[in-house]
C-alpha positions in Angstrom: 98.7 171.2 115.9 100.3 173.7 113.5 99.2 174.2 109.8 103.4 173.7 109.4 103.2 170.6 112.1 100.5 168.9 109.8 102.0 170.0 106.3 105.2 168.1 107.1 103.4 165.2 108.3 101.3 164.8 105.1 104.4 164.8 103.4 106.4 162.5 105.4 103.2 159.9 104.9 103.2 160.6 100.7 106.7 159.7 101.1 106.4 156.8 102.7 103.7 155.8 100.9 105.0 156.9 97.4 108.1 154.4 98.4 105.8 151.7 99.2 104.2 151.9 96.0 107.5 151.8 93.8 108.7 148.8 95.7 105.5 147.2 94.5 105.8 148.0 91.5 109.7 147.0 91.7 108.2 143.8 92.7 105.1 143.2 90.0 107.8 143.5 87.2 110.2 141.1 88.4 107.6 138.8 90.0 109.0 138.8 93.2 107.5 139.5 96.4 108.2 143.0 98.5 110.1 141.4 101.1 112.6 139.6 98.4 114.1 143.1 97.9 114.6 144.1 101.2 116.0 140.4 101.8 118.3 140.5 98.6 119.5 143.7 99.8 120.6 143.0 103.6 122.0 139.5 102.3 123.4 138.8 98.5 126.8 137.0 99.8 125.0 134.6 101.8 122.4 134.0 98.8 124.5 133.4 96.2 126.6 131.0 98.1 123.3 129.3 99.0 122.3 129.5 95.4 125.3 127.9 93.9 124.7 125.1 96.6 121.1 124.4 95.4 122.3 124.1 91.8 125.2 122.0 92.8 122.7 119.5 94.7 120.2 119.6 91.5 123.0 119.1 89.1 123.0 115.7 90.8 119.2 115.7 91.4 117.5 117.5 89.1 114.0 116.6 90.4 114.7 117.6 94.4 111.8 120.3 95.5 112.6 122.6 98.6 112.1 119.9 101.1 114.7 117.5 99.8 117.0 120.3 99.1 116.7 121.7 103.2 117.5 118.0 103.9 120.3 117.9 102.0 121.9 121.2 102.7 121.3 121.3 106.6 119.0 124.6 105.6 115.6 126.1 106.5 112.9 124.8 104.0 111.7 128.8 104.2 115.2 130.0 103.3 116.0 127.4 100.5 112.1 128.3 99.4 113.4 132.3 99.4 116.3 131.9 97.6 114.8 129.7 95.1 112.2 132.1 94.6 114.8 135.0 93.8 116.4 133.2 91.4 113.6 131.5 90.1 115.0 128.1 90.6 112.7 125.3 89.5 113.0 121.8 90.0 112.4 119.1 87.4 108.4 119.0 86.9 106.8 115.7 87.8 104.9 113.7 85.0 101.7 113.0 84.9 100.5 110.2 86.3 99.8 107.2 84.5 96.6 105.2 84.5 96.6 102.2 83.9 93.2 101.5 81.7 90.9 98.6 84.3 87.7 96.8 83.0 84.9 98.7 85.4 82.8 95.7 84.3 84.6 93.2 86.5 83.7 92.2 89.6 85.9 92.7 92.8 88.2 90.6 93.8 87.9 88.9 96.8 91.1 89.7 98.6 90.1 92.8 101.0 92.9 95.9 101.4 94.6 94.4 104.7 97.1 96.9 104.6 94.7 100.2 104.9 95.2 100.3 108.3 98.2 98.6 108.8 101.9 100.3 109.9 105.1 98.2 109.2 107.4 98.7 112.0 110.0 96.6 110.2 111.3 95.9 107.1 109.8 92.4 105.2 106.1 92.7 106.0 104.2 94.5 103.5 105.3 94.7 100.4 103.3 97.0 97.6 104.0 96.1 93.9 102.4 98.1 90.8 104.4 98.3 87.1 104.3 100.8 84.7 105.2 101.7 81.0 107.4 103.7 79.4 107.1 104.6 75.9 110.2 104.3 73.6 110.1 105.3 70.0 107.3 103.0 68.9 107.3 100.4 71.3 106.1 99.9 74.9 108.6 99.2 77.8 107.0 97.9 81.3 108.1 98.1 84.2 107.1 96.0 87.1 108.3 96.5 91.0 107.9 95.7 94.4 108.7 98.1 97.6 109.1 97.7 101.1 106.6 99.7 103.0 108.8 100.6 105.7 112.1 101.3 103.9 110.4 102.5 100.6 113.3 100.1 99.2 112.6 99.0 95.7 113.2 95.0 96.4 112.2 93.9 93.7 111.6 95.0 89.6 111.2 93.3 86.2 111.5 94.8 82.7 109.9 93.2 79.4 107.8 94.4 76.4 104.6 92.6 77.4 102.4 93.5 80.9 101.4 90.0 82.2 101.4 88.4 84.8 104.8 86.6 84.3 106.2 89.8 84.6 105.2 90.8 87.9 105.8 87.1 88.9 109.2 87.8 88.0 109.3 90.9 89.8 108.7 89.2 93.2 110.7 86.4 92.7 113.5 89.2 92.0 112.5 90.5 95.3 112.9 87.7 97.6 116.2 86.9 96.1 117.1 90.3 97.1 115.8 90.0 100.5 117.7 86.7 101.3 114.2 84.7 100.7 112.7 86.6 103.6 109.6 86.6 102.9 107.0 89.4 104.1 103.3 89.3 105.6 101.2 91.1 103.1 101.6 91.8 99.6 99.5 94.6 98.2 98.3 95.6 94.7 95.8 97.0 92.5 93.3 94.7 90.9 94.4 94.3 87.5 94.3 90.9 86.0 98.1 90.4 86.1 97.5 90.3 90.2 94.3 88.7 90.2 95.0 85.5 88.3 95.2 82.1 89.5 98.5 81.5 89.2 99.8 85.1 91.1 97.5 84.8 93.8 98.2 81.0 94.5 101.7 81.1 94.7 101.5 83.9 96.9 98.8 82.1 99.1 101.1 79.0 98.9 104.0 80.8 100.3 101.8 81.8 103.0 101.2 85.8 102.2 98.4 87.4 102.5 97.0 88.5 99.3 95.9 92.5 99.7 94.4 94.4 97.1 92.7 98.1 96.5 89.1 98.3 95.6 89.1 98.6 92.5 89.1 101.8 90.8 90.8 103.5 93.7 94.7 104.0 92.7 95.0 106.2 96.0 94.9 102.7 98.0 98.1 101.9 96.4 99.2 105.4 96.4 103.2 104.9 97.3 103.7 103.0 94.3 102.2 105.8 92.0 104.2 108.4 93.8 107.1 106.5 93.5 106.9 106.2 89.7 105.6 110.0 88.8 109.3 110.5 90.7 111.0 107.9 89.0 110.2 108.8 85.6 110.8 112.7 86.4 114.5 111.7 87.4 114.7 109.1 84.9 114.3 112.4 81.9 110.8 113.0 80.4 112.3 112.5 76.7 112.6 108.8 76.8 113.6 108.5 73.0 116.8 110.1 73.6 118.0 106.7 74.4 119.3 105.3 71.1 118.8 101.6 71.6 116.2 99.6 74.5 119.4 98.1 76.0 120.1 101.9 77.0 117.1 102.4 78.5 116.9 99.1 80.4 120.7 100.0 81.9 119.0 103.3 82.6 115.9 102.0 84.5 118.5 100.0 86.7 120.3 103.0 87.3 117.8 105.1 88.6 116.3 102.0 91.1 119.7 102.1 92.3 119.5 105.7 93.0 116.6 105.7 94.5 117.0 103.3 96.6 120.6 104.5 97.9 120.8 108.2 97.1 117.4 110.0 96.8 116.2 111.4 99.8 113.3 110.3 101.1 111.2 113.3 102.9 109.6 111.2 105.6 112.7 109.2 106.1 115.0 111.7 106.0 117.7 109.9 104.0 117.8 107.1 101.4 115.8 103.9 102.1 118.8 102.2 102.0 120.3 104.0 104.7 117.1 104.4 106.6 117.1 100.1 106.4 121.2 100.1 107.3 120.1 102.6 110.2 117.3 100.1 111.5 119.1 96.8 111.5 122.3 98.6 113.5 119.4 99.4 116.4 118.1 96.0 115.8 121.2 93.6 115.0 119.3 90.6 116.4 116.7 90.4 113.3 
């Protein structure tokens, strides 16, 4: 090869690579990645239009990651994770998750986890129930519910200022009314001592249920009730004291178990438990 042959080709490749290098260094300062630019370049129209959709969806649903949001659109969950990326869209962040304090000193209880291996192919057979609190000013809101396994429906919920075990009794009693009384084969919780006294587990037994619980100290064995309440309180609004009065709040709390049970998508359902429970009796009118 001629000195002049190789002289143009060791500046062709400083080109290239003194090109490559800017676009990396395009791309540390505005914390993109390389192939952003090149992909903001060939298509702005299309993702701006997408953009505006994404904020229009989280307008509604602030806490909706990239999944929900490719449900809801009809889009890619790579493209709607691309665009977000560009324009650094975020989601509402999740909360924490709450624990509720157990005494470690206690013996189990003697009502196994029947539900660990166990798939509902119907709604009514397992329900899982948990409650929670939410802090308001200076004073202690709880929250007590009840879902169906298969729809992730919330069936059943109570509200008061104390956590006993009238107001998870309350809770279930909400939740067969809702149901039309019909009742389901398992019920699981945790072991805390508003599930594990007398009274809760014999009217359960009486109504012939099976009493389930998680071994204790394991919160993953009743793990769709603590996902379901690090979302609810992320959609609910992290600054809980901007409701003036506790009659806000409780309006609020009924609001959002609506919307979640009729409007939230649901990633392994697809759509709503509502509709994913409307969808199931229409292929199963006879039950």
């Amino acid at each position: 090869m001629s000195d002049f042959k190789t002289q143009v080709l060791i500046k062709a490749n400083a080109s290239h690579n003194l090109a490559k290098s800017t676009k990396n260094h395009i791309a540390t300062v505005l914390n993109k990645s390389v192939s952003s630019l090149y992909y903001q370049h060939k298509l702005p129209d299309k993702d701006e239009r997408l953009k505006q959709q994404i904020l229009a969806v989280l307008s509604e649903n602030p806490a909706y990651g990239h999944r929900r949001l490719a449900i809801a659109l009809g889009v890619s969950k790579k493209r709607i994770r691309c665009v977000m990326k560009m324009f650094n869209i975020k989601p509402t962040k999740r909360m924490s998750k709450f624990r509720k304090r157990r005494d470690e000193r206690k013996p189990d209880a003697i009502y196994p986890n029947h539900i660990k291996s166990f798939c509902p192919i119907s709604p009514n057979l397992v329900y899982v129930g948990d409650f929670t609190y939410i802090k308001h000013h200076d004073q202690y809101i709880y929250l007590a519910t009840y879902m169906d396994l298969f729809t992730r429906e919330i069936v059943g919920w109570s509200i008061s200022n104390k956590h006993t075990k009238y107001l998870v009794l309350d809770a279930l009693l909400s939740a067969f009314e809702n149901t039309g009384y019909k009742l389901p084969k398992f019920i699981h919780t945790d072991q805390g001592s508003e599930y594990n006294c007398k009274q809760y587990t014999s009217f359960v037994s009486y109504l012939n249920i099976n009493v389930s619980m998680s071994k204790k100290a394991s919160p993953w064995e009743n793990g769709y009730q603590e996902s379901f309440y690090s979302t609810f309180k992320t959609d609910l609004g992290i600054e809980f004291d901007r409701f003036e009065t506790v009659g806000a709040l409780v309006e609020a709390i009924h609001q959002q178990i609506n919307y979640h049970n009729n409007t939230r998508i649901h990633t392994t359902l697809k759509m709503s438990p509502v509709q994913f429970k409307n969808k199931y009796y229409q292929a199963h009118p006879s039950e």
